[in-house]
Structures are given as C-alpha cells and as structure tokens.
C-alpha positions in Angstrom: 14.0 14.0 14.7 16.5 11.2 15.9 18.4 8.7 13.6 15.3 6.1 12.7 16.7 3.0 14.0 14.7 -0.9 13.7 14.2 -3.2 16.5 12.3 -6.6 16.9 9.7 -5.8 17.7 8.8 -3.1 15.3 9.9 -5.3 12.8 7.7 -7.4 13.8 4.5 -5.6 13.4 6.0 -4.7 10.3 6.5 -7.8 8.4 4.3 -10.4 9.7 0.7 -11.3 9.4 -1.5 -9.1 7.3 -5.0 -8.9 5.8 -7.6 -7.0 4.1 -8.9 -7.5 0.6 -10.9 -5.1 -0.9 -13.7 -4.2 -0.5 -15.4 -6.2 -3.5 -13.8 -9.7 -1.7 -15.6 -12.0 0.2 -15.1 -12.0 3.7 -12.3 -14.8 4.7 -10.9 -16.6 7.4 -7.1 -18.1 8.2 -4.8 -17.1 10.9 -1.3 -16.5 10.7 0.8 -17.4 13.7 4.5 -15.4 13.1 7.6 -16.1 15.0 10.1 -13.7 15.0 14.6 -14.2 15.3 17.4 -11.6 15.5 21.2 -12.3 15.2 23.0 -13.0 19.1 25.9 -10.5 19.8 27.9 -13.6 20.8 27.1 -16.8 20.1 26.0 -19.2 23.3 25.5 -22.9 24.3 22.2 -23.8 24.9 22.0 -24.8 28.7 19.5 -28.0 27.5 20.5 -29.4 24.2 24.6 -28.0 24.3 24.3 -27.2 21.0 25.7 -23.5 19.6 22.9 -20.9 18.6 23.5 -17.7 17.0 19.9 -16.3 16.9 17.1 -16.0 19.4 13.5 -15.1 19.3 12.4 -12.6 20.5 9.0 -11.9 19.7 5.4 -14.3 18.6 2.3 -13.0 17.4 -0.9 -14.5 16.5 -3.3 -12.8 13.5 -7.0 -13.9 13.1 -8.9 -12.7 9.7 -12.6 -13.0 10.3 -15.6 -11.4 8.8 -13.4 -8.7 7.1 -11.8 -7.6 10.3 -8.5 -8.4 11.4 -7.2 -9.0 15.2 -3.3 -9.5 15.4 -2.6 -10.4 19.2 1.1 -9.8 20.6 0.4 -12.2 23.5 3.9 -11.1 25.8 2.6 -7.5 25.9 -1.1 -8.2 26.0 -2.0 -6.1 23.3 -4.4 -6.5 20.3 -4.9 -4.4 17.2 -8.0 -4.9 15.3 -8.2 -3.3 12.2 -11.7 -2.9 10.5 -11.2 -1.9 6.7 -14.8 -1.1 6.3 -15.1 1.7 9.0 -12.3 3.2 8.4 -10.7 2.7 11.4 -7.7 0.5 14.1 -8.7 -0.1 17.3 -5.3 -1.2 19.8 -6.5 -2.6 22.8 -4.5 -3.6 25.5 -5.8 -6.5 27.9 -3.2 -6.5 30.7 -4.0 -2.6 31.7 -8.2 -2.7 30.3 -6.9 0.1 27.9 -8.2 1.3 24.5 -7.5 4.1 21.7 -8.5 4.2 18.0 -7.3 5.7 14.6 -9.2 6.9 11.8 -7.1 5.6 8.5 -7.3 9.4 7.6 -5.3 10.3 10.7 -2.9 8.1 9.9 -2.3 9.3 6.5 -1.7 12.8 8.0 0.7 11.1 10.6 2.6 9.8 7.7 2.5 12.7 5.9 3.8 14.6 9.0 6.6 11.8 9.7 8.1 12.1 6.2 8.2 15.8 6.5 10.3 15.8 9.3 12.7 12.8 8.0 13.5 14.9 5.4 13.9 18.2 7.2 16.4 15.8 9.1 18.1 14.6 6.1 18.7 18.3 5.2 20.3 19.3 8.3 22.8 15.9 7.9 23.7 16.9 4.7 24.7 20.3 5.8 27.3 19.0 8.1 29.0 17.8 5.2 31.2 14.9 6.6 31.0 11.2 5.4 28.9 9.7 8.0 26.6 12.8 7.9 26.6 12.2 4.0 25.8 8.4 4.5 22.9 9.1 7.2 21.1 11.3 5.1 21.2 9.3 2.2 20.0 6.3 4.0 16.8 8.8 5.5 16.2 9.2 1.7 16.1 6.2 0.7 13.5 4.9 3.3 11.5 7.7 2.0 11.6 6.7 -1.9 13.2 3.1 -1.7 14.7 1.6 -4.6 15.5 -1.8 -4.9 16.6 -4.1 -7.6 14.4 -6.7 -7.5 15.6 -10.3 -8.4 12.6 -13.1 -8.4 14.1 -17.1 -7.9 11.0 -19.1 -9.7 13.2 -22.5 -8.8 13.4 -21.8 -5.5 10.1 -19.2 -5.0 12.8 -17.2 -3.1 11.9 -12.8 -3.8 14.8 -10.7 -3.1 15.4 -6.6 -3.0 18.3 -5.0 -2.3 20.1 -1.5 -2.0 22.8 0.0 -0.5 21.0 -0.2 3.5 18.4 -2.6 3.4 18.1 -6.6 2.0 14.9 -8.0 1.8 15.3 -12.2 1.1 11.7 -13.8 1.1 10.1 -16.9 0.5 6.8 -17.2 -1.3 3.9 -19.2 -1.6 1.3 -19.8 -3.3 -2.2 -18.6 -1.6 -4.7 -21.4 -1.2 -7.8 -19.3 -1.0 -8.2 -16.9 -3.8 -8.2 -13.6 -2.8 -5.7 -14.2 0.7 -2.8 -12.6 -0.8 -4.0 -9.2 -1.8 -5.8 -9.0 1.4 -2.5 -10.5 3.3 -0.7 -7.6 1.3 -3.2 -4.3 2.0 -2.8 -5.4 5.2 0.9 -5.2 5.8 0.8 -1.5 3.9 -1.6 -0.6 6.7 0.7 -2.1 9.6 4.2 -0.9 8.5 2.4 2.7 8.5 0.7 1.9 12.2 4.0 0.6 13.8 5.7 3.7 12.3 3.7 6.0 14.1 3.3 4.2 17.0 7.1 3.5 17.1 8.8 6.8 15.6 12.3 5.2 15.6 11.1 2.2 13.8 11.8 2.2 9.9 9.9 4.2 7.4 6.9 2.3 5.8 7.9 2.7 1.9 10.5 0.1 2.0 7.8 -2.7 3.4 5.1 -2.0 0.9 7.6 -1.8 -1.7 8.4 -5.5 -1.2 4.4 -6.0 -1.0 4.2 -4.4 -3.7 6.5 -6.6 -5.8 4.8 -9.7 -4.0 1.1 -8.4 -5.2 2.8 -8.4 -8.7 3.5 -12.1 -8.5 0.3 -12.8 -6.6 2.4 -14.4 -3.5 2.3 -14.6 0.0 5.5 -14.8 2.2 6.1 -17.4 4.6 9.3 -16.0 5.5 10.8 -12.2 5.6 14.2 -11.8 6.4 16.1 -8.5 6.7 18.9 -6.9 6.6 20.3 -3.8 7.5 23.8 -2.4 7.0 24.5 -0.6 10.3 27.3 -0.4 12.1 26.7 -3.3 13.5 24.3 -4.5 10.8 21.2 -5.6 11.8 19.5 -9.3 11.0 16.1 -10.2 12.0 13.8 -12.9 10.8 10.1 -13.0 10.8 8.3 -17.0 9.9 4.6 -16.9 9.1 2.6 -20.3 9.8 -0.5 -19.8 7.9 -3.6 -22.1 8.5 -6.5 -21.4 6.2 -9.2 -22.1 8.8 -9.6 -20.8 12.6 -10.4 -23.0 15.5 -12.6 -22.8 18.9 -10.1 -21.2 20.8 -9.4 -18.7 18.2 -13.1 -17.8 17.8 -13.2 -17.6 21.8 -10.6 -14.8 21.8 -12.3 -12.8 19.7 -15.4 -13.0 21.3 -13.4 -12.0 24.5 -12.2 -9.4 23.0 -15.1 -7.7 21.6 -16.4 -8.5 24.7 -13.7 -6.2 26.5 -14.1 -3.6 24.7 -17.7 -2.9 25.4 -16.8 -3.6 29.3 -17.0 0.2 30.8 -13.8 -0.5 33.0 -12.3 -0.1 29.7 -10.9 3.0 29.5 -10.7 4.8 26.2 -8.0 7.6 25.6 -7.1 9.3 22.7 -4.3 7.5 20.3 -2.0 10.8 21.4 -2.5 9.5 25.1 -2.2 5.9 24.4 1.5 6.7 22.3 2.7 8.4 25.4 2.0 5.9 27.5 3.6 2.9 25.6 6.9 4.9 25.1 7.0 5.6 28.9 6.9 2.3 29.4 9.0 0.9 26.9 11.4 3.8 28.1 11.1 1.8 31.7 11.8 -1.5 30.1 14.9 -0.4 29.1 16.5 1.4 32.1 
C-alpha cells in the first residue's frame, strides 16, 4: 500500500457536515452548508478586488438531515450520499452519470478492518529499511492508526485543539440549538471519515477524525470550523466552515424528493460499490493527467 496522503476533497467528506443520532432520538431536521480552503503555493492578486490571497476554495457541499436520513450533496461532482442509519446501509448516487451503488455498514467495517491491516503491514516494511525518513513514515502510519493527541479545550474562546507530532486539529465550537444535533452531527462524521477512506484509499485514516469527535461528544459541541494541519514536506493546511441552519427550506425539500425520485428511475443503473470505486478512481486518475 502507497504512502496515505490527504487532499481537499477527501478532507472534505471527512470533516464537514454530519448526522445521525441514535436510534432512541427523534428524527430532526437542519442542513449544514460547508465550505472548504487550502493554503496557495504562491500567493496571487485577485484579478477583481487586487487584494493578496493566500488560500482558495476548493470544494462546497450541502448536507440535509431529514426524517433520520441524511443526504450530503457535492454539487461540482454531482454526487450524493445518503446515509440511512436505520437500515443499515449508504446509498452514493451520482446525478450527472444516472449512477448508483450501496454499502452495508457491515461491509464497511470489514473494509476498515482490511485497510488497517494493510497500513500496518506497510509500516512494517518502512521500518525495515531502517533510515530516518523510513523511520518517520512508519511512525506517522501508526499513528493514524491509534492517534494520540494532547487535547487542549479554550472555554474563553470555545476554540478545541489536538495536536501530535503529524497532525493539528484547531476547531471552533458551538453550542447545538436543538438537543440531540450534536451527537447525531458527531455519529455521523465517524461514519463519513470511514466512507471517504474507503472510497479514497490515499485519504487519511479515519481514527484521527473520530478522535476529535470524540473529544467534541465529551463537551457536547458542534464545530463550525475544522482546520488541519499536517506536517508534510510541504505541510499541508486546509480549512473546512460549517453554516448550520436548524430548519430546511422548499428547495431543499425539492432535492430530496428528486432524488429519491432518481433512484427509483430504472435508467438508474445500479453496480456493486467494487464497480462504482473503480470507476471514480479512473476518472479522478483522468482529472489529473
């Protein structure tokens, strides 16, 4: 297995919007709308206002809680996942191409379970080599596996930060207005980090998210902003904003009824999650070249 590496936007089906109490919770509705930033190699002048900017965005996503299921639309890629905590399983459907694969939650325990295996077989051939950067490498593998972080909680400034030698997490909280939202928000995120991992197997190893969630469930919080950073050579900054409104609107009701809508539309083509992997690597792979 390759060096795991973190881009946009993996991060950002990492860290942003996220939902699912348990099952004993009524069902709720908000919507979280989530911007996305990254550092700019080089700073450059804004063509409009001439002013200097040293980050971009690069990805948005929009996530609807309603009736206990949760849709999370990445709008620039046409793609939904719907997550449905009461069956069981994620549905990912993509709009642009009338395509459609789902997961059982089981399946993706074993995928995790599979994915960590082979991180650490990785690890051990790293360590083998012996030299520094070998030495470093595998101790950063390790540590995505069974994070630790020194936690340091800013009442003042409802500021959450967790650190360690490759990763800094800095995130502002909030208090949920609805009781209930922010273990939901939370059990959500756990679910995602694990679902991006899979789909993306470069992306960062899920433990280090729900560690953070976990220390956010502790302090019954919800973040309005995640940043993160990562000490690579060159280290790596990226920024995720949540706007969270506690009701939906007509036009967010309308997508979801076009989306069920979709997928019961037999030009729909189902394909197993295997299949559906395959074909948004090739295509990523195409983006690229």
């Amino acid at each position: 297995m390759r060096p795991v590496r973190c881009c946009a936007m993996m991060f950002l089906l990492v860290c942003l919007v996220v939902v699912m109490g348990t099952d004993s919770l009524p069902a709720q509705e908000f919507r979280v709308f989530t911007r996305v930033s990254r550092d700019l190699p080089t700073p450059q002048i804004n063509a409009v206002t001439g002013e200097r900017e040293t980050e971009e965005i690069v990805a948005r996503s929009l996530t609807l809680f309603h009736g206990g299921t949760v849709y999370d639309l990445l709008d620039n890629i046409g793609e939904v996942i719907i997550l449905e905590q009461s069956l069981g399983r994620i549905t990912i459907l993509n709009t642009d191409r009338q395509l459609m694969t789902t997961i059982n939650m089981d399946d993706l325990d074993k995928f995790m379970g599979k994915s960590r295996q082979e991180i650490l077989q990785f690890a051990d051939q790293l360590e083998q080599r012996s030299d520094p950067n070998s030495l470093r490498e595998a101790k950063a593998l390790r540590m995505q596996i069974e994070p630790e972080f020194k936690p340091e909680y800013l009442p003042e400034s409802n500021m959450l930060r967790l650190s360690n030698p490759f990763l800094q997490y800095e995130v502002v909280c909030a208090e949920p207005r609805k009781s209930g939202t922010g273990q939901t928000f939370l059990k959500y995120a756990d679910r995602m980090s694990q679902l991006n991992h899979v789909l993306h197997p470069q992306a960062l190893y899920p433990a280090s998210r729900m560690s953070l969630n976990t220390q956010l469930r502790q302090r019954q919080k919800i973040p309005t902003r995640v940043s993160l950073r990562i000490s690579a050579d060159p280290p790596k900054w990226l920024r995720a904003d949540h706007q969270i409104g506690w009701e939906l609107d007509s036009n967010d009701r309308s997508m979801i009824h076009r989306w069920k809508k979709t997928i019961k539309d037999p030009r729909t083509k189902q394909v197993p999650f295997r299949e559906y992997q395959r074909i948004l690597l090739t295509t990523n792979d195409r983006s690229r070249s």
